[in-house]
N, C-alpha and C positions, 0 to 999 in steps of 0.2 A: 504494500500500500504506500511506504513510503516513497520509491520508485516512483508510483505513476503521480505525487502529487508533486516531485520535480519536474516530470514533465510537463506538468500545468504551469508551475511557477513560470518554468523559464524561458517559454515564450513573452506572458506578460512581464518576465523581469530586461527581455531584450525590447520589448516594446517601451518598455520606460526609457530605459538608458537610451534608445535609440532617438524619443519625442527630448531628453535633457541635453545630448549633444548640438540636436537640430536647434535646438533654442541659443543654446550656447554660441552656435555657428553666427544664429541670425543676430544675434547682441555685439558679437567681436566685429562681423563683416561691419555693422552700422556704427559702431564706434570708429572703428579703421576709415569707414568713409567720411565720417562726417570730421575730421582731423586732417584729412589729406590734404593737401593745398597746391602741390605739382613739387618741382624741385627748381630753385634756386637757379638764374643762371649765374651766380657768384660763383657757384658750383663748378660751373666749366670752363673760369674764367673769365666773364665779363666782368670787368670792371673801369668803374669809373676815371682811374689813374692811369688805366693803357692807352696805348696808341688805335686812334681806329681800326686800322685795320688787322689787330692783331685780336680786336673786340667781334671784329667784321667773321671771322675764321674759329673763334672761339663759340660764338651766338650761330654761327651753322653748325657747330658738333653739336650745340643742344639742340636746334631745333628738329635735327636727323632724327637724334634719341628719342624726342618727344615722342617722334611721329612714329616711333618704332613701333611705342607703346600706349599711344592715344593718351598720352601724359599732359599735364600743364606745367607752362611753366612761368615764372613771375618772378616779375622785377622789384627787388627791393628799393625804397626809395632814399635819394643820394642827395646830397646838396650839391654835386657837383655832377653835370651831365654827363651819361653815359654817351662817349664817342664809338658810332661805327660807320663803317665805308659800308658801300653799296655793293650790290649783288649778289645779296641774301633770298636766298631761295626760299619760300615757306611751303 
């Protein structure tokens, strides 16, 4: 008898565990998302102190990336302009 009342449990015990992760899932994905903000193009070297075109060639490795991965990305704000040259691909 003991037997068969594990086998009752332990469908409804994977049935649990299985509704606790899926919750678990949906909380961490929505947390994670609602945090995310893209990355930095400081990140890949744009900065305000470089020479354009070195901003120019720095700002297309991020925007490559971005698009690799359907990423955003954002510019931190500088008091001093960010210089780039042209012919920048998006």
């Amino acid at each position: 008898m003991k037997f068969r009342a594990n086998r009752i449990i332990h469908p409804v015990a994977f049935f649990i565990g299985f509704m606790v992760v899926s919750v678990l899932n949906a909380v961490a994905s929505d947390a994670v998302g609602a945090t995310y903000i893209g990355r930095s193009i400081r990140e890949f070297g744009v900065l305000p102190e470089n020479e354009a075109i070195e901003n120019a060639k720095n700002l297309q490795k991020a925007i490559d990336w971005a698009a690799e991965r359907g990423a955003a990305l954002f510019v931190e704000p500088s008091d001093e302009p960010y210089r780039v040259a042209g012919g920048i691909i998006l």
